[in-house]
C-alpha positions in Angstrom: 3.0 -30.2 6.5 3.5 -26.4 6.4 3.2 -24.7 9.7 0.5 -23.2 11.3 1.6 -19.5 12.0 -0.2 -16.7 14.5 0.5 -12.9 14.4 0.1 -10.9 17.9 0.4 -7.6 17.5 0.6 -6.0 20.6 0.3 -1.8 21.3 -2.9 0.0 22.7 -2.6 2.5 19.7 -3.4 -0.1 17.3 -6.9 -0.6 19.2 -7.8 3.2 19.7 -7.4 4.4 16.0 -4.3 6.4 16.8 -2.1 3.7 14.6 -2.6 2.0 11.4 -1.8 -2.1 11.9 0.1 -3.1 8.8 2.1 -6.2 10.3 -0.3 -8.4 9.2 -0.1 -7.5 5.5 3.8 -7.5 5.7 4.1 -10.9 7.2 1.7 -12.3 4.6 3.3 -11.2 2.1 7.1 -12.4 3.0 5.0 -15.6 3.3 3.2 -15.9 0.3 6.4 -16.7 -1.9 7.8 -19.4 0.6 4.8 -21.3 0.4 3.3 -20.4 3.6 0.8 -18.7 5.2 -0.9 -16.6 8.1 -3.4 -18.5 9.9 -3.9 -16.1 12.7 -3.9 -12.6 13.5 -4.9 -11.2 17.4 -4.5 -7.5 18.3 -4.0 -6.8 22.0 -3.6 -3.8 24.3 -0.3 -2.7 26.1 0.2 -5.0 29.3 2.0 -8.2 30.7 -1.7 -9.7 31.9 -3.0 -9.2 27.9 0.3 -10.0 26.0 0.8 -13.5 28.3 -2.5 -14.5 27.7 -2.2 -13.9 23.6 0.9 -15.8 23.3 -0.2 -18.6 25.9 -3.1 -19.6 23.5 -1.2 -18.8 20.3 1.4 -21.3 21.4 -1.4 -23.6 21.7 -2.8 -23.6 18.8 0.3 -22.6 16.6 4.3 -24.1 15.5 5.5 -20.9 14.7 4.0 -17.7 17.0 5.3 -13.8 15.9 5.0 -11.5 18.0 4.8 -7.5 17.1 6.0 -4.6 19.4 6.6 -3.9 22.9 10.2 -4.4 23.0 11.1 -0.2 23.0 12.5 1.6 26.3 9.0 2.7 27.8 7.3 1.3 30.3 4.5 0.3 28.1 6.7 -1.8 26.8 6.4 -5.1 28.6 6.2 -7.9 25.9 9.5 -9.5 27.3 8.4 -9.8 31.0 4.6 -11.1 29.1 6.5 -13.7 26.9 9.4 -14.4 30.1 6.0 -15.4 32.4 4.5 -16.9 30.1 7.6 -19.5 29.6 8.6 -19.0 32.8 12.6 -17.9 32.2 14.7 -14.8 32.8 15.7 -12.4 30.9 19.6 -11.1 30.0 21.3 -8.3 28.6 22.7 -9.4 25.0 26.0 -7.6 24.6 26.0 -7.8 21.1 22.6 -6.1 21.1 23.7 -3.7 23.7 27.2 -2.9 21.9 24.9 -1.5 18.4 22.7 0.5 20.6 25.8 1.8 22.6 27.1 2.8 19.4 23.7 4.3 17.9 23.7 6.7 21.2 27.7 7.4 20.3 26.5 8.6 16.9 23.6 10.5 17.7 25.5 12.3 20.9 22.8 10.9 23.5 23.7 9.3 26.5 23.1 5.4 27.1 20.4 5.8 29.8 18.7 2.9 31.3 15.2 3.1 29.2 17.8 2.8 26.3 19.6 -0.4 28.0 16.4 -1.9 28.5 16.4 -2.8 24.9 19.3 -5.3 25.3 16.7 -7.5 27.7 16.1 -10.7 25.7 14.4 -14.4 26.7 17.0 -16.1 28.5 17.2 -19.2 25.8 17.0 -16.9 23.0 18.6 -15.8 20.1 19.2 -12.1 19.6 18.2 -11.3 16.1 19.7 -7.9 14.3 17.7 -5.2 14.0 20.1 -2.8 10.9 17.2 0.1 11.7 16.6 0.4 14.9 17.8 0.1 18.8 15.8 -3.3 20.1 16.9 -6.6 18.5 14.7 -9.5 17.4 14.4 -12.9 19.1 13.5 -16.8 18.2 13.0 -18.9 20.8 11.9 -22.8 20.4 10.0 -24.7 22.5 8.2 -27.9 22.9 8.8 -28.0 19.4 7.1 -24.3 18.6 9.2 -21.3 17.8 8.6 -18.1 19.3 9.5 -14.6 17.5 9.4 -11.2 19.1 9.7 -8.6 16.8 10.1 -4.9 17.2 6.6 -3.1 16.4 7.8 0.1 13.8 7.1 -1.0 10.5 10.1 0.0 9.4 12.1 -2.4 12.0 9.4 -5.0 11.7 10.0 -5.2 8.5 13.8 -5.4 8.9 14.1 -8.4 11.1 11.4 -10.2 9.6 13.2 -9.9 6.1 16.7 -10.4 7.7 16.2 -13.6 10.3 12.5 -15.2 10.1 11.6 -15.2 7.1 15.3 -17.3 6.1 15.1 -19.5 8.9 10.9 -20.2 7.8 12.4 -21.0 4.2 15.5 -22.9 6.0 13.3 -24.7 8.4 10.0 -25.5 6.0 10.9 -25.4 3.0 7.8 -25.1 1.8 7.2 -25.0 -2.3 5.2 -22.6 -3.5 1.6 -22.1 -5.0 0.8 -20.4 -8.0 -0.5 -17.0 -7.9 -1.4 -14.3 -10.9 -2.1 -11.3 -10.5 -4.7 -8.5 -12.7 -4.5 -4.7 -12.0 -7.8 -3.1 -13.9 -8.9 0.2 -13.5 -12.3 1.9 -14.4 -14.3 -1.1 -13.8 -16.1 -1.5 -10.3 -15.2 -4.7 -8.6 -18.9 -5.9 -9.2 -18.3 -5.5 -12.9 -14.9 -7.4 -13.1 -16.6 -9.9 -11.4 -19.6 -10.3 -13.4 -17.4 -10.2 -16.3 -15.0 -12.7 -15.3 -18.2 -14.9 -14.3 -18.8 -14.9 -17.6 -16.5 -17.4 -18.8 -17.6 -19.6 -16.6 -16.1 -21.4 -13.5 -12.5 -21.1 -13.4 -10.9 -24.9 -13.1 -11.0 -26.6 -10.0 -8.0 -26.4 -9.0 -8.0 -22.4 -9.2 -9.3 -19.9 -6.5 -10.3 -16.1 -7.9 -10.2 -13.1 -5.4 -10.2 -9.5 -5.6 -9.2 -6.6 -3.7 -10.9 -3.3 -4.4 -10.5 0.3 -4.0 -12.3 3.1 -5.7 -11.3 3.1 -9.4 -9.0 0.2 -8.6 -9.5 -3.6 -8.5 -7.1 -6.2 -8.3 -7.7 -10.4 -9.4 -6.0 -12.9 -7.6 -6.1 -16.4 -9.3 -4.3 -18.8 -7.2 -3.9 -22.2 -7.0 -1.7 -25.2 -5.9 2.0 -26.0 -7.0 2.1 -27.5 -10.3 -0.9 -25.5 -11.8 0.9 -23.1 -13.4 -0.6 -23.7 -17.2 -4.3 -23.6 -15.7 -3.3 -20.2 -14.0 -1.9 -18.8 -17.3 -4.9 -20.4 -19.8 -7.3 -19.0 -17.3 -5.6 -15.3 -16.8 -5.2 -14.7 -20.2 -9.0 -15.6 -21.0 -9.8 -13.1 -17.7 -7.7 -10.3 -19.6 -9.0 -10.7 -22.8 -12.5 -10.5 -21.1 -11.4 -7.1 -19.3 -10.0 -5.5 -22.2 -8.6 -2.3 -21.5 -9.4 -2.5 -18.4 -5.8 -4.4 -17.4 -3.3 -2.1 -17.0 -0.8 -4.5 -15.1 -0.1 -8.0 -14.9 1.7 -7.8 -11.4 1.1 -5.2 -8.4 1.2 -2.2 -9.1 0.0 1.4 -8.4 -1.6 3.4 -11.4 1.1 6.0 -10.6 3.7 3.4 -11.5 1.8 2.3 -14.4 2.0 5.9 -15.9 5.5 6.6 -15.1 6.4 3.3 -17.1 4.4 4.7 -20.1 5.8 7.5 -20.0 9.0 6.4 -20.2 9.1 3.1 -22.5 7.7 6.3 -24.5 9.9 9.0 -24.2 7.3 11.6 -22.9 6.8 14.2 -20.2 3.9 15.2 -17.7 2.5 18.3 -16.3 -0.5 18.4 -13.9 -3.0 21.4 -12.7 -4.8 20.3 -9.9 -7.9 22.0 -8.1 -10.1 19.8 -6.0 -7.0 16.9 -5.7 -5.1 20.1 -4.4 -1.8 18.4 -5.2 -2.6 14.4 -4.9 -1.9 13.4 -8.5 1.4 15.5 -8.3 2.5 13.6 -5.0 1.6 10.1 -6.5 3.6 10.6 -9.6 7.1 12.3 -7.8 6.8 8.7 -5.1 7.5 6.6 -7.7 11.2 6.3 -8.7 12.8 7.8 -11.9 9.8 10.1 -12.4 11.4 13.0 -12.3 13.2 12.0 -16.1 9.3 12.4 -17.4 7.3 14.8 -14.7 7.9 18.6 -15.7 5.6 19.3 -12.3 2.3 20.6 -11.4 -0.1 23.5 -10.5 -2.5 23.5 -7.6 -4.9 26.0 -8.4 -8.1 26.5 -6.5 -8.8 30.0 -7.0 -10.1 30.7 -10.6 -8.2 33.8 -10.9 -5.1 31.4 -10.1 -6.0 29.4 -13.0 -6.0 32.7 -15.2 -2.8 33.9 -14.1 -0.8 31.0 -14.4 -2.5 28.4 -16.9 -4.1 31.0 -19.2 -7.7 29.9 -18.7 -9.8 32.3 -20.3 -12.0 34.6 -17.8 -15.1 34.3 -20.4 -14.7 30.4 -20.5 -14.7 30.6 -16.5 -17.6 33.1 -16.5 -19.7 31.5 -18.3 -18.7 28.0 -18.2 -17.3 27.8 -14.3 -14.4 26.0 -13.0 -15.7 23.0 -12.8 -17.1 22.2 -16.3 -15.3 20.2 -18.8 -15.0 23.4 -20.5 -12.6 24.4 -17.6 -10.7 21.1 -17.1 -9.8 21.1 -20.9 -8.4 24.7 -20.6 -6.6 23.5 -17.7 -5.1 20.8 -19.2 -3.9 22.4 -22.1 -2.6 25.3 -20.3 -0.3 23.3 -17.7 0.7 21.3 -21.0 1.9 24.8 -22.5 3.2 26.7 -19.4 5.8 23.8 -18.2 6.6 22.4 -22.0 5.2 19.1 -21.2 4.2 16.4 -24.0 0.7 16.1 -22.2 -0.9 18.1 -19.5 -3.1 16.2 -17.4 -5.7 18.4 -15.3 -8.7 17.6 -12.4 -11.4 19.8 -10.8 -14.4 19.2 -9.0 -16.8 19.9 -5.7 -15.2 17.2 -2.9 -17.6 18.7 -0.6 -19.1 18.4 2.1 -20.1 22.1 1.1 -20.2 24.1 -1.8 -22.7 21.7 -4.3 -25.2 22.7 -6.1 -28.0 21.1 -7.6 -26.5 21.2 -11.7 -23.2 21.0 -9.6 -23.4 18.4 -6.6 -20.5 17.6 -4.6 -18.6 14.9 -5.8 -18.8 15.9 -9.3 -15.4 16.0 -11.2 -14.0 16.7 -14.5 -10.7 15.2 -15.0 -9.2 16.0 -18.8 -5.7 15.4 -20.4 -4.3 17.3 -23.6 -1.7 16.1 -25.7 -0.7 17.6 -29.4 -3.3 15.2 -30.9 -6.1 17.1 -29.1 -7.6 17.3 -25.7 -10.1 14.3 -23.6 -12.4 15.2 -20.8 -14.3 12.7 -18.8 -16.9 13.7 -16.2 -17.5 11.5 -12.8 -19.9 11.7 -10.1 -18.3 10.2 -6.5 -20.8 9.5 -3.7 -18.0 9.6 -1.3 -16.8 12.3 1.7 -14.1 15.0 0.6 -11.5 12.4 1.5 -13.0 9.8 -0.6 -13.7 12.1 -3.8 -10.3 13.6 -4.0 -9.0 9.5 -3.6 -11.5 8.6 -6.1 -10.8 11.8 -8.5 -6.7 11.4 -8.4 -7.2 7.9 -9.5 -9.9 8.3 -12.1 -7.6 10.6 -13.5 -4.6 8.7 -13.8 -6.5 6.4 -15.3 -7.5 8.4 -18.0 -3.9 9.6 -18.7 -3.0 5.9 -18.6 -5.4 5.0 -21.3 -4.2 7.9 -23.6 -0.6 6.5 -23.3 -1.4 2.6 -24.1 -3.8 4.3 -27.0 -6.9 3.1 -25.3 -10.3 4.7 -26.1 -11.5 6.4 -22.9 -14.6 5.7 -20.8 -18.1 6.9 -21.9 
């Protein structure tokens, strides 16, 4: 039987908004492919009273227990004397642990104080696991027959020892065969209408599960299902993505960013973007994702319109009477960036995020997004009902949609 596994996650800035909790999603993940999964997930505060009590009934209920954070050199940091109570032992410098953080202070020309040392603490009975990324190591610990994993809390060094020790000695120790999963990206489609679509065909087979995750202009279908169902996965995906129709723009994860850096190479081509209400977004997107600099000429932010004269040509008439946010505007815009930077297609957004400045023939959350290419120029307008965080999300993805669709030679949205 696979084992049941719990995720504490320890740190008072996880509770008080300060910190984004991403362990969760990490550890799934690394599980997913061993067969394996997360049953569990508590948050707690900094402190020895709340960490104890976390992993006490975690170690109840679960064979394998993680725990995140609260190994570091500050005084908040107290998961070792929480986890040390809780299986009543001692703790002891690791020299091997205390030699690499020695050695970080060498190379840094900081002085091995004792906050630094305290890193080196580990359980007693356990094993120091490397951490390549940062100062405190890892530990396992087993039990009563449960295991018990500290892990440091930065992402980054969560990340690190999770890939490098537990997720190997899960595989080693399990063994665990994996289910099937496939996975949809669409974009353009609410998550209500993929479903309905996808409800449609019917039930999926039994032995299939069908899930979504959505964000807006973004949704993405899970099928899953047991080992061994591998042709009823791919009979019933491909069915789903002839249903969604251009809608699929991916048959794995993957952000739209990525998608369009792909087209763009596979087809040798090159990208410029002008960017007003986005004020840069699109632009950021496209340079995160490797190799885009071989298709992305760069990008524009221009808010002022007598910025978008000045360096994208847009005529002063067409703004006058027109304004900048028309699809009059957004076309110029396009085609200008296309020209100014020598780009193959220029792909251009501009709209009210709000909260101020609508009108009523202009509301906020109105946006034109166009793209321009030497077979002509497409403009699609969108009305958000989100906050200015949420429209310039919504508009940078709705726009690399559209540019998305003119590479695969899809017909836009009306």
């Amino acid at each position: 039987m696979p084992p049941r596994i719990e995720l504490v996650a320890t740190g008072s800035e996880l509770l008080n908004g300060r910190s984004v909790n991403t362990h969760a999603r990490r550890l799934a993940a690394r599980l997913r492919p061993l067969g394996l999964a997360l049953a569990r997930e508590t948050t707690v505060p900094d402190g020895v009273g709340a960490i104890a009590a976390s992993i006490r009934e975690a170690l109840a209920r679960a064979s394998v227990v993680i725990v995140s954070g609260g190994l570091g050199p500050t005084t908040d940091d107290c998961t070792r004397e929480a986890a040390a109570s809780v299986l009543g032992c001692g703790l002891r410098e690791d020299a091997g642990t205390l030699q690499r953080i020695a050695e970080r202070c060498t190379r840094s020309g900081r002085p091995l104080t004792p906050s630094r040392r305290r890193q080196a603490l580990v359980l007693d009975a356990a094993e120091a696991l490397p951490n390549p990324v940062g100062a405190a190591a890892g530990q396992r610990l087993e039990r009563g027959g449960a295991a018990l994993f500290l892990l440091p809390g930065p992402p980054d060094e969560f990340e690190a020892v999770l890939d490098g020790s537990v997720a190997p000695w899960l595989a080693a120790r399990y063994g665990a065969r994996p289910g099937v999963e496939r996975v949809l990206m669409t974009a353009g489609l609410g998550e209500s209408d993929v479903a309905e679509r996808i409800e449609a065909l019917g039930p999926p087979p039994e032995s299939l599960a069908v899930a979504y995750t959505a964000e807006p202009g973004c949704v993405q279908v899970r099928v899953s299902g047991p080992p061994g169902a591998d042709a009823e996965a791919d009979a019933f995906v491909g069915a789903v993505a002839e249903r969604l129709g251009p809608a699929v723009y991916a048959r794995e994860p993957e952000d739209l960013a990525e998608a369009a850096v792909r087209r763009l190479a596979a087809g040798g081509r090159t990208l410029a973007t002008a960017e007003s209400c986005t004020g840069g977004r699109i632009g950021e997107r496209i340079t995160s994702v490797p190799g885009a600099s071989a298709v992305y000429r760069g990008g524009v932010v221009v808010y002022a319109d007598e910025a978008k004269t000045a360096l994208l040509d847009v005529p002063p008439d067409l703004l006058a009477a027109r304004g900048a946010v028309s699809a009059e505007g957004c076309a110029a815009m396009a085609r200008g960036v296309r020209v100014r930077l020598g780009a193959d297609l220029g792909l251009a957004v501009t709209g009210v995020a709000g909260p101020g400045g609508g009108t009523v023939a202009k509301p906020v959350g109105l946006v034109f997004a166009g793209v321009a290419d030497a077979d002509g120029t497409d403009v699609r307008e969108f009305r958000f009902p989100f906050d200015r965080a949420g429209n310039r999300r919504a508009a940078a993805q709705h726009a690399l949609d559209l540019l998305r669709r003119r590479l695969s030679g899809c017909p836009s949205r009306r």
